[in-house]
C-alpha positions in Angstrom: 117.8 18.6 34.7 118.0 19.1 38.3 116.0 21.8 37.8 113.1 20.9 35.2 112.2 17.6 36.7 110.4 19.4 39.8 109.1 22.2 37.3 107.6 19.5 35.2 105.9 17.9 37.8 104.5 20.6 39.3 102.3 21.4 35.7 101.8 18.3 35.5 100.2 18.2 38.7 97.9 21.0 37.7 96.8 19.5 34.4 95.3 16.8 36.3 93.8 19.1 38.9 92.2 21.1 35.5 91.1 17.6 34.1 89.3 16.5 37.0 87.6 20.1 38.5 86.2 20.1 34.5 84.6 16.7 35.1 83.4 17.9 38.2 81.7 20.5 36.6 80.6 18.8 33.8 79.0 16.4 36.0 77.2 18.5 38.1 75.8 20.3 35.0 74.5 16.7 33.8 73.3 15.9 37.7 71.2 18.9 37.5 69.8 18.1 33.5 68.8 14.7 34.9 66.9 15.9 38.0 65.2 18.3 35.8 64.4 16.0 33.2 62.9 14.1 35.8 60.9 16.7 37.2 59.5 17.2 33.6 58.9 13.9 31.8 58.3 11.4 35.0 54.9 12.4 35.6 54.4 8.5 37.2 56.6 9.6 40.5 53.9 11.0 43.1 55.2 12.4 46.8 54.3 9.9 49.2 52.7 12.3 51.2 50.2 12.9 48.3 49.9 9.3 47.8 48.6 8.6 51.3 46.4 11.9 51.5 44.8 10.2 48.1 44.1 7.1 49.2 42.7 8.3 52.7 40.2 10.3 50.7 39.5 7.9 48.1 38.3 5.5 52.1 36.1 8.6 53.2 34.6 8.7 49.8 33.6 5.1 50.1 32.2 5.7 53.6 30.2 8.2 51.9 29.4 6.3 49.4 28.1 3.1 51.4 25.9 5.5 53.3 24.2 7.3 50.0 25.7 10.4 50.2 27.0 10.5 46.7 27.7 14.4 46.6 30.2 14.0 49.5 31.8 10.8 48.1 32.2 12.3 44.8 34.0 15.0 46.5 36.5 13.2 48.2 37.2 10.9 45.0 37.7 13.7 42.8 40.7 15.3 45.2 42.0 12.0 45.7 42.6 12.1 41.7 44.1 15.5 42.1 46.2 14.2 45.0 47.5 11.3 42.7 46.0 11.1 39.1 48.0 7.8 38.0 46.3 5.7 40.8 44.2 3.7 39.5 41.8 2.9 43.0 40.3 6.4 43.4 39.0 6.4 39.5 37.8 3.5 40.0 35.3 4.0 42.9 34.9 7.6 41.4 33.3 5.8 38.3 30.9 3.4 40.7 29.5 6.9 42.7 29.1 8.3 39.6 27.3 5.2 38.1 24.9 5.4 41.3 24.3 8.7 40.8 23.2 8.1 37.2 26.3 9.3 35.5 26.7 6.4 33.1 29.4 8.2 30.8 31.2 9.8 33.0 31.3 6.7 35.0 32.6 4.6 31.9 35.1 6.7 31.0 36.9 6.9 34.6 36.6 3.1 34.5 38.3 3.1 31.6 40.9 5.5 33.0 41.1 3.6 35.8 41.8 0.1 33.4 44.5 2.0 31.1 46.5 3.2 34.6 46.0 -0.5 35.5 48.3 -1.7 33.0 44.8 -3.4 32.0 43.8 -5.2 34.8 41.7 -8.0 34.4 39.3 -7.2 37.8 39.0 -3.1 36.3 38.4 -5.0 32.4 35.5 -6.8 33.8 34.2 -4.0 36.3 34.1 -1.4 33.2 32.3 -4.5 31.3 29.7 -4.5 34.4 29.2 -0.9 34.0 28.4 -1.4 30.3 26.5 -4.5 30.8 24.3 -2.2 33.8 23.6 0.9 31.0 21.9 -1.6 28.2 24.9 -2.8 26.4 25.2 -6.2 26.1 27.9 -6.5 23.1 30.5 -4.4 24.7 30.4 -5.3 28.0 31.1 -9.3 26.4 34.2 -8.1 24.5 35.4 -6.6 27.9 34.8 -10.0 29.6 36.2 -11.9 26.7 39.0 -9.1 27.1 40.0 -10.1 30.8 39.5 -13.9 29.7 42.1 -13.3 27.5 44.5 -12.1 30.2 43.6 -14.3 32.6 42.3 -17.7 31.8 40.6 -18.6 35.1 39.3 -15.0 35.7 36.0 -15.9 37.7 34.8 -12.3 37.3 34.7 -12.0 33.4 32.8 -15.6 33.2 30.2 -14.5 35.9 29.3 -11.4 33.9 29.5 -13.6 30.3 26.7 -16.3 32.7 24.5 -12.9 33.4 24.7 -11.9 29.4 23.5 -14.9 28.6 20.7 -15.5 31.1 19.0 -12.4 30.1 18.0 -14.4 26.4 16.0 -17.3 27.7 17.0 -19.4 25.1 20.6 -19.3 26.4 20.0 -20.4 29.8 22.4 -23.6 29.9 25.1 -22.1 28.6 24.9 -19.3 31.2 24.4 -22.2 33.7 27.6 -23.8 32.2 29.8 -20.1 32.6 28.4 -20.1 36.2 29.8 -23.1 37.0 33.0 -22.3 35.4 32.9 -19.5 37.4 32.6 -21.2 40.7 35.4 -23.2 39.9 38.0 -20.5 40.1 40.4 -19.6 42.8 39.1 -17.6 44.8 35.1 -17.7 43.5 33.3 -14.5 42.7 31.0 -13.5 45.1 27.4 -14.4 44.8 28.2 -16.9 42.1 26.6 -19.8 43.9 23.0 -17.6 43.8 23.4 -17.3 40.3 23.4 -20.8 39.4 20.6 -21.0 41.7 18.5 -18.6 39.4 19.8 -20.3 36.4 18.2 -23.6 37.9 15.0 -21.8 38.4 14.9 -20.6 34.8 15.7 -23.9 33.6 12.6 -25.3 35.5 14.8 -27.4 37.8 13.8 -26.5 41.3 15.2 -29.4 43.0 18.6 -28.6 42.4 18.1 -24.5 42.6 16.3 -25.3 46.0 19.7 -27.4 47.2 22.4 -24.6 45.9 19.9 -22.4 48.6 20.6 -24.7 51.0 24.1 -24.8 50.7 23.9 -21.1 50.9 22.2 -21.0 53.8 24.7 -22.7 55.6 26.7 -19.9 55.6 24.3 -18.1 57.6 22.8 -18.2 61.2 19.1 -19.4 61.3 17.9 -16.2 62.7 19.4 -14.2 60.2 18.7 -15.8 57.1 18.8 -13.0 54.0 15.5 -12.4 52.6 16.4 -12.7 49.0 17.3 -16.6 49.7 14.5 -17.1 52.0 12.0 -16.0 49.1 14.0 -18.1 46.3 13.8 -21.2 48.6 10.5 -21.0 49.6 8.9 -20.5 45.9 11.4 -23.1 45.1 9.2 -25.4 47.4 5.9 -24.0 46.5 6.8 -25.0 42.8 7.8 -28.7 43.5 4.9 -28.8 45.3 5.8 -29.2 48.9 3.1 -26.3 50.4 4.0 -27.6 54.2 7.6 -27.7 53.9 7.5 -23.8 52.3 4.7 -22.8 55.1 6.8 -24.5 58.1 9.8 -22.7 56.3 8.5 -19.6 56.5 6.3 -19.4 59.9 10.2 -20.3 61.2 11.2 -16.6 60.1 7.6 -15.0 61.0 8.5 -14.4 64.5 12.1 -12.7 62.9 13.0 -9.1 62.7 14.0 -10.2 59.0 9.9 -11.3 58.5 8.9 -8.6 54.9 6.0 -8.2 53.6 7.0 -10.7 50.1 7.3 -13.4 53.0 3.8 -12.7 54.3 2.8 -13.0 50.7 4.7 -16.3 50.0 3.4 -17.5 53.3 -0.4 -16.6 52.4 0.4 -18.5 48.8 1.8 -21.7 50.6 -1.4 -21.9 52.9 -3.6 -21.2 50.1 -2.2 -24.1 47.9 -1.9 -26.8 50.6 -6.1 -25.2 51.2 -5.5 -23.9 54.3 -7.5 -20.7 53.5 -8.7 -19.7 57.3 -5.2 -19.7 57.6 -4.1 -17.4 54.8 -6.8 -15.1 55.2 -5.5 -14.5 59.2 -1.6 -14.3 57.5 -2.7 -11.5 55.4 -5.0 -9.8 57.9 -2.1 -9.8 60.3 0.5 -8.8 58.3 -2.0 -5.5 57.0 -2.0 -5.1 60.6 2.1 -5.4 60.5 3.1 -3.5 57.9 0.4 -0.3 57.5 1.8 0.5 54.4 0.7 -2.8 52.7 -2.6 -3.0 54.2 -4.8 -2.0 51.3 -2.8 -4.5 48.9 -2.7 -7.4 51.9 -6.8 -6.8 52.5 -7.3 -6.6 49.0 -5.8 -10.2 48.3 -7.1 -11.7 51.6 -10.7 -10.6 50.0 -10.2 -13.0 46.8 -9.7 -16.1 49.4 -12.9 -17.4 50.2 -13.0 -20.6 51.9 -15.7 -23.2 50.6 -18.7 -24.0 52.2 -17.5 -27.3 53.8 -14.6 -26.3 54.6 -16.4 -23.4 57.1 -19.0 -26.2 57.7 -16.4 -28.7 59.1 -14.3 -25.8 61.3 -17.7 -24.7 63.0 -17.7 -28.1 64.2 -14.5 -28.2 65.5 
């Protein structure tokens, strides 16, 4: 016994060395599988590197984009996709280049890619609904708001885009009105939401209340500086309610602007014309012929229509 006892320990040493070197080996064998399998079915996992290159040349495509060079930022967008297909940000502003450049399919179905890699996204629902709702059709690009509604209750978006369905039949314009206001009850707003309820005032005849939603507006922005879309809604706002003085006062404020456009000379012309200060609209147009060269045959051609009557010309040769 003396003599087994060590003998017996000894292999039974070395069965447990074979037991564990075989699950060594077995587990290296799995390791390996499971890298593999990795490598082959986990398409989702992108190299950082690559992630970063894509999203720096899904930027430089926007720059490109802002500035009009569509070729260039298509370009960019389309390596960023090859850089990291299963980002969702570089299909999406792929989609609005190619929607500039008048790619309406295309751009719809890279929206759509870019909502599916989304995990459908409420913002991407509604921005593929806008691209439908830009190319004609109306029906689709409401499912896609009532889509993103569905998701998110309070999503300001999909109701500003349900209001601008509905404004284009006239016969709708309060309840478009209505989804504005929704809209501009959300957290945070939409942008240009508040402008949009001003229209919907217009359409609905009520110019007081459009003209004070411009004001509000306005407040946002330096004097100097006013934008000319909201100049030209609030000063036909006051032509219409018949305030002629406060539109012309308005106006001659921004003449002296580099923001002054040759609508506003027009607008300003109309003000003078209805409160019958025709001398004075005649000189608006005349000087703005003489401002803008390219409007001159259009600005003389109105400024010829305006004749001022006989007293009127009788009682300023007096003066």
């Amino acid at each position: 016994m003396q003599f087994t006892n060590p003998v017996q320990r000894t292999l039974k040493r070395c069965r447990i060395i074979a037991i564990v070197l075989g699950f060594g080996i077995l587990s290296c064998q799995n390791g390996c599988t499971t890298f593999s399998g990795l490598t082959n079915t986990s398409p989702h996992l992108s190299f950082k590197n690559d992630a970063r290159e894509a999203r720096a040349l899904t930027r430089e495509g926007n720059l490109h984009c802002q500035s009009g060079e569509l070729q260039n930022a298509e370009i960019n967008q389309r390596k960023a996709i090859k850089k990291n297909p299963f980002d969702p940000w570089p299909h999406e502003r792929l989609a609005q280049t190619l929607f500039k450049g008048g790619q309406t399919q295309e751009a719809i179905d890279q929206m759509t890619s870019a909502v599916e890699l989304s995990d459908y996204d409420p913002r991407l629902i509604v921005e593929l609904g806008n691209l439908y709702f830009d190319s004609g059709n109306k029906l689709t690009a409401a499912d896609q708001a009532k889509q993103a509604l569905q998701r998110e209750h309070r999503c300001g978006p999909a109701l500003l885009l349900l209001g601008r369905i509905a404004l284009v039949d006239q016969d709708r314009t309060n309840e478009a009105l209505r989804l504005f206001q929704r809209a501009a009850a959300c957290t945070p707003p939409p942008p240009g939401i508040q402008l949009k309820i001003a229209e919907a005032y217009q359409l609905k005849g009520d110019w007081r209340l459009a003209n004070n939603t411009i004001d509000s507006i306005l407040l946002e922005f330096p004097v100097e500086n006013y934008p000319e879309n909201l100049v030209i809604i609030k000063a036909e706002g006051l032509i219409e309610m018949n305030q002629p003085f406060a539109a012309e006062n308005f106006l001659l404020e921004r003449q002296t602007s580099e923001n002054f456009t040759p609508s506003m000379v027009l607008l300003l012309a109309k003000a003078q014309k209805k409160s019958e200060s025709f001398g004075d609209a005649r000189n608006t147009l005349a000087a703005g012929a003489k401002t803008f060269p390219s409007y001159r045959d259009y600005f003389l051609e109105i400024r010829s229509k305006i004749q001022i009557p006989a007293v009127t010309e009788q009682m300023a040769q007096k003066k």
